[in-house]
C-alpha positions as CSV (number, residue, x, y, z in Angstrom):
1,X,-15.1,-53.3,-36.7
2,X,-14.6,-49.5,-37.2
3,X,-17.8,-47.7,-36.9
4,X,-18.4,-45.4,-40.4
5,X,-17.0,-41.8,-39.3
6,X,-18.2,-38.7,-42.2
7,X,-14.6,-37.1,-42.1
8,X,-16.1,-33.3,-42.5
9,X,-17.1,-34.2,-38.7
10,X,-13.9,-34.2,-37.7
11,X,-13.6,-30.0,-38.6
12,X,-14.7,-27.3,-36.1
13,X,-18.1,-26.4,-36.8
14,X,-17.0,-22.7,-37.3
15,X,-14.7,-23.8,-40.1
16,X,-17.6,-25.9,-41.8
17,X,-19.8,-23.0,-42.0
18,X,-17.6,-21.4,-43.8
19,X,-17.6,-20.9,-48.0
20,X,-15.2,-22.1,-50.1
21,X,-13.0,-19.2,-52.0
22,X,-13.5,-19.5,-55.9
23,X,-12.2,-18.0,-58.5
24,X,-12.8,-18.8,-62.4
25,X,-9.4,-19.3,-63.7
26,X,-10.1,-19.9,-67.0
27,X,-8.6,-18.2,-70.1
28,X,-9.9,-15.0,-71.2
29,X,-9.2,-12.4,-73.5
30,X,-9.1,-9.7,-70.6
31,X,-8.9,-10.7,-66.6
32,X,-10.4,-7.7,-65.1
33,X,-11.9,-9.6,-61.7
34,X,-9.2,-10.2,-59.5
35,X,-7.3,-6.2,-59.0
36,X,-4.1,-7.5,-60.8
37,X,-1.7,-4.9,-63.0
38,X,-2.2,-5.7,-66.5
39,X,1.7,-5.8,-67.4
40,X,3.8,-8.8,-66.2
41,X,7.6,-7.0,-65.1
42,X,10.3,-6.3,-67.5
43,X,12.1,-9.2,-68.7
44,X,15.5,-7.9,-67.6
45,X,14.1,-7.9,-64.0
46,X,13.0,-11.9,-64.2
47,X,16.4,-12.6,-66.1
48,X,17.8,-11.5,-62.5
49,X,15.7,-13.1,-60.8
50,X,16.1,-15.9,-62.7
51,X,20.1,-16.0,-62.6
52,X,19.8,-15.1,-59.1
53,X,17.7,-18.1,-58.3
54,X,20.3,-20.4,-60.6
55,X,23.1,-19.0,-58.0
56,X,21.4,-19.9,-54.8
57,X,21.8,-23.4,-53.0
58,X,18.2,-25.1,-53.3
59,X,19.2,-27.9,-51.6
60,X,19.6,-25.0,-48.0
61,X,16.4,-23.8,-46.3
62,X,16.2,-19.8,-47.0
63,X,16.7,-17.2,-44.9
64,X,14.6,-17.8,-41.2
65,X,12.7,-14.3,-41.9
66,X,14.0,-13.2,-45.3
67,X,16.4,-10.5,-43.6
68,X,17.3,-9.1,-46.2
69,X,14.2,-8.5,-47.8
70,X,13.2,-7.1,-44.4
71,X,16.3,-4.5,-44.3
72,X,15.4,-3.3,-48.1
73,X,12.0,-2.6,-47.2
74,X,13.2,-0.5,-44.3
75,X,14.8,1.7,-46.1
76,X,12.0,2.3,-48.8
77,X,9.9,3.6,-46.0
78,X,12.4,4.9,-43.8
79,X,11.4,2.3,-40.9
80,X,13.3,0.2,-38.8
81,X,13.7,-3.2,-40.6
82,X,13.2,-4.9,-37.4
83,X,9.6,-3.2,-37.3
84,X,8.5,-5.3,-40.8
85,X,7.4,-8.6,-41.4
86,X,7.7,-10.4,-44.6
87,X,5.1,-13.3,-45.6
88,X,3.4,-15.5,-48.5
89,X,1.1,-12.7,-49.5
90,X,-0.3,-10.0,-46.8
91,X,-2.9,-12.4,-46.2
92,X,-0.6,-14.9,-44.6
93,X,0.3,-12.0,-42.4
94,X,-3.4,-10.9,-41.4
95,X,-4.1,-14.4,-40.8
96,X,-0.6,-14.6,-38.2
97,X,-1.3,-11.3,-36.8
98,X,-5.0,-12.1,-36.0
99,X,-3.9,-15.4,-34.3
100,X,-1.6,-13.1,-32.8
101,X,-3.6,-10.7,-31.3
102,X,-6.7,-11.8,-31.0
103,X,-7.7,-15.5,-30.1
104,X,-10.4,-17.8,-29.1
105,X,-13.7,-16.1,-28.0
106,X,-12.1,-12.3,-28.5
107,X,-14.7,-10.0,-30.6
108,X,-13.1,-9.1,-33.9
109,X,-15.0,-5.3,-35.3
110,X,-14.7,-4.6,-38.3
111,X,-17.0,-2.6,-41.1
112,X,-18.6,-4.7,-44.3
113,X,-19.1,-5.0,-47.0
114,X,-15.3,-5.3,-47.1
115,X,-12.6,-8.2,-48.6
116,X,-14.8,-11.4,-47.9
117,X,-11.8,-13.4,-46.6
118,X,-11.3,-11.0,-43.4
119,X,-14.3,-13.2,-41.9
120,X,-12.5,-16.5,-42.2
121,X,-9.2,-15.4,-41.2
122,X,-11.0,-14.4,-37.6
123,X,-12.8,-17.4,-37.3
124,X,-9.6,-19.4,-38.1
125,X,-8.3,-17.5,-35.4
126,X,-11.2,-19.2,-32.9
127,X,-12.4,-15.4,-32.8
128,X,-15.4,-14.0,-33.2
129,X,-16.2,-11.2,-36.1
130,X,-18.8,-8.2,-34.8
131,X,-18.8,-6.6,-38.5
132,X,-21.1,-3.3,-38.7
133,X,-23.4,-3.0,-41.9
134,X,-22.7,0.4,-44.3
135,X,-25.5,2.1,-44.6
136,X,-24.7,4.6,-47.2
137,X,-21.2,3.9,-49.6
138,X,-21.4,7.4,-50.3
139,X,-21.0,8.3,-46.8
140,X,-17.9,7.0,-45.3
141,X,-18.3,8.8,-41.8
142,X,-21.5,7.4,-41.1
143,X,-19.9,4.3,-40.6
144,X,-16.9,5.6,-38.7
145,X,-19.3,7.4,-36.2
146,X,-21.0,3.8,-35.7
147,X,-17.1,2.0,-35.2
148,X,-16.1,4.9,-32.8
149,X,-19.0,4.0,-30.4
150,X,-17.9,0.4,-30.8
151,X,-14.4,1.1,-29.5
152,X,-15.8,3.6,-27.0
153,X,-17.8,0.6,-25.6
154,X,-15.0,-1.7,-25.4
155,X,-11.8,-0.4,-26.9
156,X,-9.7,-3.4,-26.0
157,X,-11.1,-5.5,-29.2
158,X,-8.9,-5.7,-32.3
159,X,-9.9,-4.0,-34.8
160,X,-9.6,-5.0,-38.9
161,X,-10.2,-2.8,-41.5
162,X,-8.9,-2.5,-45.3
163,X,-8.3,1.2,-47.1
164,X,-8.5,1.6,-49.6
165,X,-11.3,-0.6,-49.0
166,X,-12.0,-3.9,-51.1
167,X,-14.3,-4.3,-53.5
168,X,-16.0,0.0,-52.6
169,X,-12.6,0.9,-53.7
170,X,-12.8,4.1,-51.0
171,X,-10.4,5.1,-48.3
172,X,-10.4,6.8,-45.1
173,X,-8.5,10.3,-44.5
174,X,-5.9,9.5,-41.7
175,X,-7.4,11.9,-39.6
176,X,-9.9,9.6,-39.5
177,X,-7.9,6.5,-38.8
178,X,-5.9,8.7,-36.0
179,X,-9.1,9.3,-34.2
180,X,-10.0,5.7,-34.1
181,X,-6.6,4.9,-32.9
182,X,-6.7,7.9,-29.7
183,X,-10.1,5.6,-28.6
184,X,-8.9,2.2,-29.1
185,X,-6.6,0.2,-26.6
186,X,-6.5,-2.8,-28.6
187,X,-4.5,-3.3,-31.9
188,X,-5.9,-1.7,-35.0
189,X,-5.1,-3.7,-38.3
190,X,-5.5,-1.7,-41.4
191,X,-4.9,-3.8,-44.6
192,X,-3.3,-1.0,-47.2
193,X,-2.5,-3.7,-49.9
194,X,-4.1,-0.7,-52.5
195,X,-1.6,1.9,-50.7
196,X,0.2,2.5,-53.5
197,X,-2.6,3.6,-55.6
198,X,-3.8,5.9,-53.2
199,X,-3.3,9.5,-52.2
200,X,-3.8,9.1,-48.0
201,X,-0.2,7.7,-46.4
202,X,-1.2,5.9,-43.2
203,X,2.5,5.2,-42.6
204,X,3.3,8.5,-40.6
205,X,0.9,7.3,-37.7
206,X,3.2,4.3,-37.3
207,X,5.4,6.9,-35.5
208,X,2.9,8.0,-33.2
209,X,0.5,5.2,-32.7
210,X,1.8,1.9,-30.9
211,X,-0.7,-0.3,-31.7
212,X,-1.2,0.2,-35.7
213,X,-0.1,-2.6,-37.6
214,X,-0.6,-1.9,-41.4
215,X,0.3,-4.8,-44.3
216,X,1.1,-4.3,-47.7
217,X,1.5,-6.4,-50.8
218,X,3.9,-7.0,-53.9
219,X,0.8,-8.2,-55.5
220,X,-0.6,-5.4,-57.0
221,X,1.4,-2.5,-57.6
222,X,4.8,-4.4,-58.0
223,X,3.2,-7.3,-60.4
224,X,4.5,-10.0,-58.1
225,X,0.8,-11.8,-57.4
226,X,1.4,-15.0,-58.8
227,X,4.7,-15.3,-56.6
228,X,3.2,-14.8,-53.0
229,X,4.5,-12.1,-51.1
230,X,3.5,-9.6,-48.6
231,X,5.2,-7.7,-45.5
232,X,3.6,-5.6,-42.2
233,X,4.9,-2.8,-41.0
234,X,4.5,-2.3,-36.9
235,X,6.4,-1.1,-33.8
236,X,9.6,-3.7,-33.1
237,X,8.7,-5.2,-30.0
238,X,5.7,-5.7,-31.6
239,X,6.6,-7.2,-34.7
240,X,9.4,-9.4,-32.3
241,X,5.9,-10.7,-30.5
242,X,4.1,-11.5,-34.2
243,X,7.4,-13.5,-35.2
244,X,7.3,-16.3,-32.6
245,X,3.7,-16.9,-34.2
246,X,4.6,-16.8,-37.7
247,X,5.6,-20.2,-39.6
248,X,9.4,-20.3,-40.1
249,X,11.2,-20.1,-43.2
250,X,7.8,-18.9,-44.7
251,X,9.2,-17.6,-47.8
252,X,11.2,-19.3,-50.1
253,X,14.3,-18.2,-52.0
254,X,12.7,-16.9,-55.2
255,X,10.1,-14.8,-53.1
256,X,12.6,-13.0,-51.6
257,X,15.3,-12.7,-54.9
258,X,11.7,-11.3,-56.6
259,X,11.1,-9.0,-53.7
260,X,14.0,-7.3,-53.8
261,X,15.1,-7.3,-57.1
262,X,11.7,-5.0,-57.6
263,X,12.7,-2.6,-54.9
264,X,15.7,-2.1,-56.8
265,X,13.9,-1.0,-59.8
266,X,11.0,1.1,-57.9
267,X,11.0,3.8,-61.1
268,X,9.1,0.8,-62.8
269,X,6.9,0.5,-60.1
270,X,6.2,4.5,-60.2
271,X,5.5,4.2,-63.9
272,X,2.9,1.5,-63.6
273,X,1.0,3.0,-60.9
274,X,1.0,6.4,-62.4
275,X,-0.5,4.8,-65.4
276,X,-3.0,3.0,-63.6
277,X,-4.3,6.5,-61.9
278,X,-4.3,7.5,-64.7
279,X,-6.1,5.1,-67.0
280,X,-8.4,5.0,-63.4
281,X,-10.0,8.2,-64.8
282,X,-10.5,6.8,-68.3
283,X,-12.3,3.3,-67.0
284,X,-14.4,5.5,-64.6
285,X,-15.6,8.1,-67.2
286,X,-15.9,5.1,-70.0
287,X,-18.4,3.3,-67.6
288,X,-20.4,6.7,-66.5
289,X,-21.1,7.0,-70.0
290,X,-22.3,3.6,-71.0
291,X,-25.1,4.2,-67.9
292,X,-23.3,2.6,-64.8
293,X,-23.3,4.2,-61.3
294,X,-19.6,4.2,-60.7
295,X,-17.8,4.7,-56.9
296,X,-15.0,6.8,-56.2
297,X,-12.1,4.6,-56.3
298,X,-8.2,5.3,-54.2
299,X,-7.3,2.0,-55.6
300,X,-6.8,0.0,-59.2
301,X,-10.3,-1.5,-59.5
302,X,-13.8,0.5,-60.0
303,X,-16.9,-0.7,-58.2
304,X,-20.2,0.0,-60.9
305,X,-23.8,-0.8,-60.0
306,X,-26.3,-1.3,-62.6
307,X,-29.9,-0.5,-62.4
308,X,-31.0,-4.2,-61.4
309,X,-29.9,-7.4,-60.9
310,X,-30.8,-8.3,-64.1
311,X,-28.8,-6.2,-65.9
312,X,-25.8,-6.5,-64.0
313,X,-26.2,-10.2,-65.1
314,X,-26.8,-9.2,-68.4
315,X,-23.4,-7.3,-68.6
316,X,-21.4,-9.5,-66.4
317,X,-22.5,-12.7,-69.0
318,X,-22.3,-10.5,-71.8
319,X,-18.3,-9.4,-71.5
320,X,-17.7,-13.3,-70.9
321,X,-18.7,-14.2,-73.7
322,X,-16.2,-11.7,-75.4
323,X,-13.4,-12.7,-73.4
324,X,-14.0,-10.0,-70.7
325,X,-14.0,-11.7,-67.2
326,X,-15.2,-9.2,-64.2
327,X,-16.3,-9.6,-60.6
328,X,-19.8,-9.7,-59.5
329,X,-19.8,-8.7,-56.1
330,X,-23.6,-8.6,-56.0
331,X,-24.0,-11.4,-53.4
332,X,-21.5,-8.7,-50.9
333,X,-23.4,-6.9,-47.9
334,X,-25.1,-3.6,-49.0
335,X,-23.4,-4.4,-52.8
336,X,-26.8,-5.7,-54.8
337,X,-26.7,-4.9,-59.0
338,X,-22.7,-4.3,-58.2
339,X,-20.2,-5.4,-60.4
340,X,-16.1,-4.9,-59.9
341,X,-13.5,-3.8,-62.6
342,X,-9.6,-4.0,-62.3
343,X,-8.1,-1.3,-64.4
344,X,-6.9,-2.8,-67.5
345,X,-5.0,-2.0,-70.2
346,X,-5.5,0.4,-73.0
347,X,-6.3,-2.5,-75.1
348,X,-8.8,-3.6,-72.4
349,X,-10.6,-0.6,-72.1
350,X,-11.2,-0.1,-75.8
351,X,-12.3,-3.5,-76.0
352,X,-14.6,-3.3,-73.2
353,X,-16.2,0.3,-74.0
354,X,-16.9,-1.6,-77.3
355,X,-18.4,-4.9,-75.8
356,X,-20.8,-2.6,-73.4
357,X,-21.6,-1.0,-76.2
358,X,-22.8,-3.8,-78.3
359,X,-24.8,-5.5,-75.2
360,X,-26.8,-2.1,-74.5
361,X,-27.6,-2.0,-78.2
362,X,-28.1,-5.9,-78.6
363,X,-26.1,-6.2,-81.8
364,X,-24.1,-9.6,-82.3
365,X,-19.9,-10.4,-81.0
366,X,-17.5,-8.3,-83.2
367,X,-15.1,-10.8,-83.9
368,X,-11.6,-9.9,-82.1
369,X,-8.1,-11.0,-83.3
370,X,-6.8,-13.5,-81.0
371,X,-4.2,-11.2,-78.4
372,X,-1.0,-12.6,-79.2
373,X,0.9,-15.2,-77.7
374,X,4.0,-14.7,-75.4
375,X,7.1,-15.6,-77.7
376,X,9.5,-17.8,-76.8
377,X,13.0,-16.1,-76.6
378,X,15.7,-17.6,-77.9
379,X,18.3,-19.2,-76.3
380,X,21.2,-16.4,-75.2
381,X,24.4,-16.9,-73.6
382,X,23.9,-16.0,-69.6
383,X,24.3,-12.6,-68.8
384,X,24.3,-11.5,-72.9
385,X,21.8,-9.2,-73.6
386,X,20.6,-8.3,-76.9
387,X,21.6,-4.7,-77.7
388,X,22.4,-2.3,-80.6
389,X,22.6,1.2,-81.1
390,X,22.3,3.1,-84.5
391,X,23.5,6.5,-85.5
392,X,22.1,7.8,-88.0
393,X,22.7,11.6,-89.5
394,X,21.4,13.2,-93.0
395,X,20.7,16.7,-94.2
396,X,17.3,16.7,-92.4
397,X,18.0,14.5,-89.0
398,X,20.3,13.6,-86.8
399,X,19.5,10.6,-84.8
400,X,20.8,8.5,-82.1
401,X,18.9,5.1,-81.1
402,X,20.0,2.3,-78.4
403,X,17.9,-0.4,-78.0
404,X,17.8,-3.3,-75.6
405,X,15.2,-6.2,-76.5
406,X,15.5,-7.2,-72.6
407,X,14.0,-3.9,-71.2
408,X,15.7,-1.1,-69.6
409,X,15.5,2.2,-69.0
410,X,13.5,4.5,-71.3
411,X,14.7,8.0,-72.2
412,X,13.2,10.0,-75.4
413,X,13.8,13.4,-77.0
414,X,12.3,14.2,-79.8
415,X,11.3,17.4,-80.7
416,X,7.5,16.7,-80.6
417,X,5.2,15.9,-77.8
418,X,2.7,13.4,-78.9
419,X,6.0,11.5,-80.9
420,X,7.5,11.3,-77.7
421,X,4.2,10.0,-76.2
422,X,4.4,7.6,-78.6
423,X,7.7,6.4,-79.0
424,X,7.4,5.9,-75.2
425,X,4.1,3.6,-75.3
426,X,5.7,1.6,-77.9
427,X,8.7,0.8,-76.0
428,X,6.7,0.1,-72.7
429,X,4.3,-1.7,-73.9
430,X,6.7,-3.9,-75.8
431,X,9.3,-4.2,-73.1
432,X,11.7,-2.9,-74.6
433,X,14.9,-0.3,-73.5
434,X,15.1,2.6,-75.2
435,X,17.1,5.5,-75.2
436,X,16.4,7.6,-78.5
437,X,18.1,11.5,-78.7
438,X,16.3,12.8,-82.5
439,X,16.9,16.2,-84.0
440,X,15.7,17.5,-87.5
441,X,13.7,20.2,-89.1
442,X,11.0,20.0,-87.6
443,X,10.2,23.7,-88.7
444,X,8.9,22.1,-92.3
445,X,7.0,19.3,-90.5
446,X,7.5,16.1,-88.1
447,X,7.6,13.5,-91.3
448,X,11.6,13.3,-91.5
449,X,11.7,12.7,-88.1
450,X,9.3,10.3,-87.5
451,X,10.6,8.3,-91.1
452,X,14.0,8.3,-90.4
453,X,13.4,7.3,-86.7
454,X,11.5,4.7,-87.7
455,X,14.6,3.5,-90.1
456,X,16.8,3.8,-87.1
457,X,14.4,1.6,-84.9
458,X,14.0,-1.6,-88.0
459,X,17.8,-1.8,-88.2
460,X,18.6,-1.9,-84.2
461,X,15.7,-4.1,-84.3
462,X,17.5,-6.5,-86.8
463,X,20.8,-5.8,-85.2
464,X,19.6,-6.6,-81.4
């Protein structure tokens, strides 16, 4: 007779200690908690993915190390391609490198509060995390002064640490990171999956510093996070070391069609990140105003504390029940009353600034149109996309429109600023390609301009 076993027994103690990850993935009107871009990529881009994907043999295993996503990165940063390593998600990566580097019974430092999964990838590892408490978020080198005499005590231990830094949203000058790396002997692992968003560039100390290994993502500024993908960037012989660790053929075909079929459009990646900056400011001053401390932030989230914990419950229940999901991270080290915020949308932030509003004053749900549902587009011959271009001329304008209702690249002149501004939100925000040339006299006023544009638009809209 088999005596009864409890099958959790069976699991290293270190691994039972841990916490599950959870997430609610539940429909809202907004998803603010988990960093993501608000805008899914241009169709045209998924239309070659998807044809791409069609092309490829599914019934062969992929490429061992996705070469050739590996040789396209390379030349993005202008490093060898045989110094990167591509991955399901940068967190696969962190996860390789630490087993990598590190080991059982090797002292992991590292500062908190920081991303809460860097403690279970070292433990995973059969390493041991020494993570030193912030004192002060407003003081950065406090912390760095503390880290410093860690190294100088040992400086053969790995060190892990994320800039900009998940969920404080800060980041370290590289000064700061290049003086940490002329004390350390060990392998310094800085997670820069926010690099994009940032204005510090850690990748010129790759040159100098042998022991830097620095991962990035797809997930956030590229709008790939629901596809899983990720790279490092380190010395070769390095990176040959990390790839006799790593899984083989850890990335499947459409990873790698995705991942490089973005680098080839990296204007639409510029465009959503200078947007995000941008809207960054927006979100930051919106909350300020409504009463919230709010963090500086290098990356596309905002880190707010309220005035108690109360509160910070108040306002966290309060935009759920609007549709308005957020991330408390009040349970983080150091983070109590704190609450985090992806930058959203436009639509997001005026809906937000709204909700805030009616909590602080108390007053009832505003009903909210239900955000519309993704269309289903129709079926099209492969390859065909839908196009038309309209020329349109009278005594007052002269106008030249081409449309593409797959996306595509967006030029505009018109002889008016804030029309331009306009005609260019409209067509990003609906996806569309646009290249609109417009002329008339404008020295009576904009309306035969605007009016006869928007002719020109309805009938290459019925046309396309």
């Amino acid at each position: 007779m088999i005596r009864p076993i409890d099958p959790a027994s069976l699991v290293r103690p270190e691994v039972r200690r841990l916490s599950a990850y959870h997430l609610d993935l539940t429909p809202c009107r907004h998803k603010l908690d988990q960093n993501e871009v608000p805008w899914d990529l241009p169709r045209r881009i998924k239309l070659a993915v998807t044809e791409g994907l069609l092309d490829t043999h599914w019934a062969r295993y992929p490429d061992f190390h996705g070469d050739a996503l590996r040789r396209d990165l390379g030349k993005l940063h202008g490093w060898p391609w045989e110094g990167i390593l591509v991955g399901n998600g940068s967190n696969e990566l962190l996860s390789t490198a630490l087993g990598a580097l590190a080991g059982p019974g090797t002292e992991v430092l590292g500062v908190e509060p920081t991303f809460g999964l860097y403690r279970m990838f070292v433990m995973r590892s059969g390493a041991v995390p020494r993570f030193l408490m912030r004192s002060d978020l407003s003081r950065p080198s406090l912390f760095m002064d503390e880290l410093e005499a860690e190294v100088e005590r040992n400086p053969r231990r790995p060190v892990l640490l994320c800039t900009p830094n998940n969920p404080t949203g800060d980041a370290l000058p590289p000064e700061w990171v290049a003086a940490l790396l002329e004390r350390l002997e060990g392998p310094l692992l800085l997670d820069n999956a926010y690099g994009e968003f940032c204005r510090f560039d850690y990748r010129p100390l790759l040159h100098k510093y042998p022991h830097l290994v620095l991962f990035r993502t797809f997930s956030k500024a590229w709008s790939l996070a629901g596809l899983r993908l990720g790279y490092l960037m380190a010395r070769p012989a390095l990176v040959s070391e990390l790839i006799k660790f790593k899984l083989p053929y850890n990335l499947g075909h459409a990873a790698v069609l995705a991942g490089r079929a973005v680098l080839a459009e990296e204007e639409e990646e510029k465009r959503r990140v200078r947007i995000i900056v941008a809207r960054r400011a927006q979100w930051a001053r919106m909350l300020t105003e409504e009463g919230f401390e709010v963090f500086p932030s290098e990356a596309n989230f905002l880190l707010i504390r309220c005035a108690s914990t109360d509160k910070a419950l108040e306002v966290r229940d309060g935009l759920a029940a609007r549709g308005i999901r957020i991330r408390d991270v009040g349970h983080y080290p150091g983070l109590a009353n704190c609450l985090r915020v992806s930058v959203g949308s436009g639509m997001a932030l005026r809906e937000t600034h709204l909700a805030l509003a009616e909590i602080r004053e108390g007053r009832a749900l505003t009903p909210r149109p239900p955000l519309p549902v993704p269309r289903a587009h129709p079926p099209r011959e492969r390859g065909r996309l839908r196009r038309a271009t309209v020329e349109r001329t009278t005594k007052e304008t002269t106008i030249r429109l081409a449309l593409s209702l797959d996306g595509g690249p967006r030029k505009i002149e018109v002889p008016n600023g804030f029309f331009s501004h306009m005609m260019e939100a409209l067509a990003t925000h609906a996806d569309l390609g646009l290249d609109l040339r417009a002329g008339g006299d404008t020295h009576v006023d904009l309306h035969h301009t605007v009016e006869d544009v928007g002719i020109a638009l309805g009938e290459a809209l019925t046309s396309a």
